[in-house]
GUBALO-114197 format. One record per atom (N, C-alpha, C, CB): x, y, z. Coordinates in steps of 0.1 Angstrom, whole numbers, plus 5000, padded with zeros to 4 digits. Each point is the difference from the previous one (the first is absolute). Glycine has a CB too. Layout:
REM residues N
XYZ
...
REM end
This chain:
REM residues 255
895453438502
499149895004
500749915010
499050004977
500049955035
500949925011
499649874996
500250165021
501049764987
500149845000
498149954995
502649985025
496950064992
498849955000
499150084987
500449945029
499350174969
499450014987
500149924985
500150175013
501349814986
500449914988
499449895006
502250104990
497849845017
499749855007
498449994998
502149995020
497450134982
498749965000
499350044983
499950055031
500750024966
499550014984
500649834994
500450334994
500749625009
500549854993
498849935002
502649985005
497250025010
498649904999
498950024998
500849945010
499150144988
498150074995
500149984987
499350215016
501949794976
500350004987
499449814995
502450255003
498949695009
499649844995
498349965007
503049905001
497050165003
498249985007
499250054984
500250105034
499950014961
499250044989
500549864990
499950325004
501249654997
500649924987
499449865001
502450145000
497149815013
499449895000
498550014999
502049925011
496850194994
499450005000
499349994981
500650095029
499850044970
500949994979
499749854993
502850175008
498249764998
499749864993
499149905006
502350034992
497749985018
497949925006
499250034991
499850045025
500150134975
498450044995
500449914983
499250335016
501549694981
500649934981
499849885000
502150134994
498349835018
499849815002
498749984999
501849945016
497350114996
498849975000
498350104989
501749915026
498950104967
498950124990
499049974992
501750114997
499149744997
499449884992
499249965008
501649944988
498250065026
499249895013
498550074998
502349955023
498050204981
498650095000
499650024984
500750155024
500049844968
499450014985
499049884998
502250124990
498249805013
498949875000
498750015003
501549895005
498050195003
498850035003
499849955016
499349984973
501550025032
500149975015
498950105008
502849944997
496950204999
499350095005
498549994994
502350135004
496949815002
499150004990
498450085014
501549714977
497650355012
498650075010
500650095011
498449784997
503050305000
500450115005
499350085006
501149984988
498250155005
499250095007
498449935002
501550204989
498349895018
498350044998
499450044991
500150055016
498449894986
499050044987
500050155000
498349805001
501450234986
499950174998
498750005009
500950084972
498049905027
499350035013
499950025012
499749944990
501349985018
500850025014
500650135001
500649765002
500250284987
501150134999
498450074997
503349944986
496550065012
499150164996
499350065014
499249914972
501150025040
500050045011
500550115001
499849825005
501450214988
501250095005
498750164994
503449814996
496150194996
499250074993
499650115008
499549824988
499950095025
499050055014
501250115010
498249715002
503050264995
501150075007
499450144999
502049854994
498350225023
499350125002
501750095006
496649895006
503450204997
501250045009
499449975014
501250194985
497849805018
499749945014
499749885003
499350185002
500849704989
500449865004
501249904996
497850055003
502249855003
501349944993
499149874996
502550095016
497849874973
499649904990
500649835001
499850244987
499849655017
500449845002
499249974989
500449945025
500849974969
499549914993
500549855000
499750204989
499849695017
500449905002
500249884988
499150105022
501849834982
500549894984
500250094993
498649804996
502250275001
500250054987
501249894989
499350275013
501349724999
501549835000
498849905001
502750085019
497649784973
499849895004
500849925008
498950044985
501349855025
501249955004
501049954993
498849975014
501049954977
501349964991
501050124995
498549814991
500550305004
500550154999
500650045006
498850064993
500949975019
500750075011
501649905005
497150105009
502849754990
501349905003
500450074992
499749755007
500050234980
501150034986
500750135003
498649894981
500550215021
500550175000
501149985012
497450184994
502449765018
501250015011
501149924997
498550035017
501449904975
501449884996
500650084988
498749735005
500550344987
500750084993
500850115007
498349934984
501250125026
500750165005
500949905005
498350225009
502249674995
501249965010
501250034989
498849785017
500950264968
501350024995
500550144992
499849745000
498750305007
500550175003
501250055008
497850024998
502650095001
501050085006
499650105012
500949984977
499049985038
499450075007
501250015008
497749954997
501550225007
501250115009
498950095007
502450034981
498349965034
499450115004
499350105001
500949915000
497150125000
499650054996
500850145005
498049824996
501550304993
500250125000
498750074997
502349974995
497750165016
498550074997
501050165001
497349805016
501450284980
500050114996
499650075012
499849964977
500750185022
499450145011
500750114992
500049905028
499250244981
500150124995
500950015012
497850084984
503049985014
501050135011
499450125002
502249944992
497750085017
499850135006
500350124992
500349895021
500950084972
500150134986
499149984989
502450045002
496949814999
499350004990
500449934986
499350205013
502049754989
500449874993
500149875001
500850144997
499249834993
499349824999
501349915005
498250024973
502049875036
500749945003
499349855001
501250225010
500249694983
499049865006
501049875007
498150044978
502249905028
500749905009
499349905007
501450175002
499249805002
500049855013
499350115014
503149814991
495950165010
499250065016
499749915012
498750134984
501849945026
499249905011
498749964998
501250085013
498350014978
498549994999
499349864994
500350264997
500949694996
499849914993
500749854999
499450204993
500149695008
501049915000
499249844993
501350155024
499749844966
499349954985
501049984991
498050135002
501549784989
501350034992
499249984986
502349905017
497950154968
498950104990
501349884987
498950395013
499949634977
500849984987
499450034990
501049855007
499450184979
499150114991
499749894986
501450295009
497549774984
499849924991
500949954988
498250105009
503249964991
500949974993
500349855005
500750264996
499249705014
500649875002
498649885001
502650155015
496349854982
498649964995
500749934988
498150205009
501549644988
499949894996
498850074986
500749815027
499950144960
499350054991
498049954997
503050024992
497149855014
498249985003
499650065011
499849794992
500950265018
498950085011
500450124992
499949885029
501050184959
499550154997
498449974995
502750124992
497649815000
498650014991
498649955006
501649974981
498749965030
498650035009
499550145003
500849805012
500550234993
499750195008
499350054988
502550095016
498149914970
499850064994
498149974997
503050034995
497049895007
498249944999
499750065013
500049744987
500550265023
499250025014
499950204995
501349735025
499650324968
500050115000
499250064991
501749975010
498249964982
498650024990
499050015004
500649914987
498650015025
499350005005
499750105008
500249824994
500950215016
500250095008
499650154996
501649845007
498950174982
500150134990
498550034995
502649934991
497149995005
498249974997
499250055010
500249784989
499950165023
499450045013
499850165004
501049785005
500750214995
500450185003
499650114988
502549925013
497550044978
500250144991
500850004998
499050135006
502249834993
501350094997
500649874992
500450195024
501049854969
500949954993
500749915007
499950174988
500949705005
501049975005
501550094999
498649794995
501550314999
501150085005
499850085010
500549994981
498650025028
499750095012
500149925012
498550164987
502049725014
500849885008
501450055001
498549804991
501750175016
501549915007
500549924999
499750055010
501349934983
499849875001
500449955015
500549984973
499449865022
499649915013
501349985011
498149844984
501150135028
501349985011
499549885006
500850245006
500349734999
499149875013
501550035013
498349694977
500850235029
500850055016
499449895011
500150304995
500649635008
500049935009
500150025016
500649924980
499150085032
499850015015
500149875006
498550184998
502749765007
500549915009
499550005013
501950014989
498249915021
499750055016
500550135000
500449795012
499050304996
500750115007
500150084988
501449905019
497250094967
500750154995
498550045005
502150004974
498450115019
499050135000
499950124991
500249945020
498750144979
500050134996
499250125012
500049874972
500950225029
499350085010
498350104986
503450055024
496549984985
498550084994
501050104993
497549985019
501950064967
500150094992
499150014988
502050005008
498350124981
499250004991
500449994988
499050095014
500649874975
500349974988
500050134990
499049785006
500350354998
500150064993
500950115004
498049904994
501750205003
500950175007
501350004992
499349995028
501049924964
502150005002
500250064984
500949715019
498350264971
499950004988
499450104989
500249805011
499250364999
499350094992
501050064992
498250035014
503049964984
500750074989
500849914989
500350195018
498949674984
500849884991
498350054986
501849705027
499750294962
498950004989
498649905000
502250074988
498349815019
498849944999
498850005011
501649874987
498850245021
499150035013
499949905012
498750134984
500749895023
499949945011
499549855002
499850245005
500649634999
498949895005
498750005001
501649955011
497750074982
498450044998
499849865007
499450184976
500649715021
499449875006
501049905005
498150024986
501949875022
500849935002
499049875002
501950175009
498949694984
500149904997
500649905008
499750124984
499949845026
500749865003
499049885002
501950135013
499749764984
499049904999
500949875004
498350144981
501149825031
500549885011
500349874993
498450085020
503149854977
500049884995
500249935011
500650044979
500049945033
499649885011
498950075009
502649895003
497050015009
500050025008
500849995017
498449994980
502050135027
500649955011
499449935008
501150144998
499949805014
499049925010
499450075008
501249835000
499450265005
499550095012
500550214991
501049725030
498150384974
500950125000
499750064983
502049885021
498550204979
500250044981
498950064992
501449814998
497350235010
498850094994
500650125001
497849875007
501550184979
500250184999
499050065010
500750024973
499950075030
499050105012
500150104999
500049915015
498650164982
499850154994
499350065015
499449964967
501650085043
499350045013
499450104995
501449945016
498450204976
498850064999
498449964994
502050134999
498249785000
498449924991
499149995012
501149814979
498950115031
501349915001
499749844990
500550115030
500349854966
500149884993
501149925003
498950104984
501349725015
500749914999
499549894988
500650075024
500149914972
500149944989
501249864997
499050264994
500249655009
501149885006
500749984985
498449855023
503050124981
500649944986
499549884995
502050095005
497649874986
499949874993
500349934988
498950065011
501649874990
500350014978
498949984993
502349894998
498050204993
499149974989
499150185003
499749624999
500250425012
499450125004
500450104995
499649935016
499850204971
499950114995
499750115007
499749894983
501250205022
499350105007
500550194992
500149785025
499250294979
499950094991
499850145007
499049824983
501550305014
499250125010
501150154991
499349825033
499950264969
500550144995
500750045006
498750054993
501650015006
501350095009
499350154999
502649854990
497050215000
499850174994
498650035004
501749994977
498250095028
498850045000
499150084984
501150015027
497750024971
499550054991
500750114994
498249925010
502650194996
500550124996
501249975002
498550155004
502149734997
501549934996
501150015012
499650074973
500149965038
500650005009
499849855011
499850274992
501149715015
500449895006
498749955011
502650094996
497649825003
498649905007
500749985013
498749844977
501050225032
500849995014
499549855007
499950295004
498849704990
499549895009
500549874994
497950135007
502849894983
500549874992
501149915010
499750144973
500849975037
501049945005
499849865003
500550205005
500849724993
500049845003
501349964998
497749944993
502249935016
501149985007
500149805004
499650315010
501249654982
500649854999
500249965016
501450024974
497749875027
500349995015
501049875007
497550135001
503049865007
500749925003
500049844996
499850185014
501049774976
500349864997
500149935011
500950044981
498549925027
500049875016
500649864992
497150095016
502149854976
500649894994
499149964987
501049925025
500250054969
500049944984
500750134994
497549824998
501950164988
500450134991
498950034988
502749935003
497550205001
499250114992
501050054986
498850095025
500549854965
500550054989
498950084989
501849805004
498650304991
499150074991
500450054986
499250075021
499750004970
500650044989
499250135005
500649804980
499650345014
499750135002
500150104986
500949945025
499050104967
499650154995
499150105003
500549894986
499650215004
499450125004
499450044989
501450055017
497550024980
499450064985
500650185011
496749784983
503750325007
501150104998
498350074993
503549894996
496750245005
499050134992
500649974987
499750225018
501549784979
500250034983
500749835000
500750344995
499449674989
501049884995
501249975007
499250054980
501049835029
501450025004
501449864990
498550115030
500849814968
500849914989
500950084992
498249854998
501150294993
500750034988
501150135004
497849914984
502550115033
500650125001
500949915009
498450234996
502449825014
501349935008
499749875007
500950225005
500049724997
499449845005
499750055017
501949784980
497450165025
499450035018
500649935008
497950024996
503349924997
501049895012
500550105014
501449824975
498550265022
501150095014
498350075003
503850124989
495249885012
498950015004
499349895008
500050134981
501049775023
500149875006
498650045012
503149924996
496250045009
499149975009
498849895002
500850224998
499949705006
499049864999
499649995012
501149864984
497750105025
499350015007
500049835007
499050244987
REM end
């Protein structure tokens, strides 16, 4: 191990060690009921219902504003690192890292404040109602934040996953807690569609086509942060159960 590797595990170590005792300090703050009229009416979600593989699905407010302050003051004492995304190699193995493609920085639901779990877990009930499907055929949750100057180049959500027991990203989930000033709409150049970021905005789209193969036209692509910040939360509903088989952390791909 060199100088600088030890040096940088010491401090990522006391970085975890303080973030550790914030989230402990402040737990009592959000137990109070600080988060209150979280999601959307089950009526709003049952939009997602209408989801076709040939459109992408908005759903606006699903956040109320006090919701949305709370959820971003809560992530400030999350643990964020450098998003990492996934690809196939050319032999046809799964690889995932730090891409030019990408520039962002991600944190996983392990580091989620124990009242925004149990929102999700309401927003995901609902969610789940909508779709058909279970809460074990989720992901769990990610959020990922876009400074000035990030981005995501265009890709796709699905293709990477047909030999994971829980199959492939059948749907994807995001859902905008700020808004930037300028920059930061997803863009699906084959639709064509833009879709401005906003907080509080639910957006929704397939990936698979009918006979389970990859939705080419799904492609999309995080577009330039000009100014403010773009912050999001993201899952995925999976073909099979994914909760009760390997955890999806090294499946990293936040958008």
């Amino acid at each position: 191990m060199t100088p600088i590797t030890l040096l940088e595990q010491i401090v990522e170590t006391r970085l975890l060690a303080r973030i550790f005792l914030r989230r402990c300090q402040t737990r009592h703050w959000y137990a109070d009921g600080l988060f209150g009229g979280l999601v959307a009416s089950v009526e709003a979600l049952t939009e997602l219902a209408a989801l076709r593989q040939d459109n992408v699905v908005v759903i606006d407010d699903v956040l109320a504003p006090p919701s949305l302050r709370a959820i971003t003051e809560d992530l400030e004492f999350a643990y964020w690192r450098p998003t990492e995304i996934g690809w196939r190699q050319t032999s046809g193995a799964y690889n995932h890292g730090v891409s030019i493609g990408r520039r962002s920085e991600s944190t996983s639901e392990f580091w989620f404040g124990e009242k925004l779990l149990r929102e999700i877990a309401l927003l995901e009930e609902r969610i789940c109602a909508a779709l058909g499907v279970t809460r074990r055929h989720l992901e769990f949750w990610q959020a990922a934040r876009y400074e000035v100057g990030g981005y995501f180049d265009a890709h796709l959500d699905g293709g990477m996953y047909s030999d994971h027991p829980a199959g492939e990203r059948a749907v994807t989930l995001l859902l905008y807690l700020s808004t930037p000033l300028r920059g930061g709409s997803t863009l699906f150049p084959e639709l064509p569609l833009e879709v401005q970021a906003r907080a509080g905005r639910l957006v929704a789209w397939r990936n698979l086509l009918a006979d389970g193969s990859v939705n080419s036209n799904m492609a999309h692509a995080g577009q330039l942060v000009e100014d403010g910040l773009k912050m999001i939360l993201m899952t995925w509903v999976r073909e099979h159960p994914v909760r009760e088989s390997e955890a999806t952390a090294a499946d990293t791909q936040v958008h």
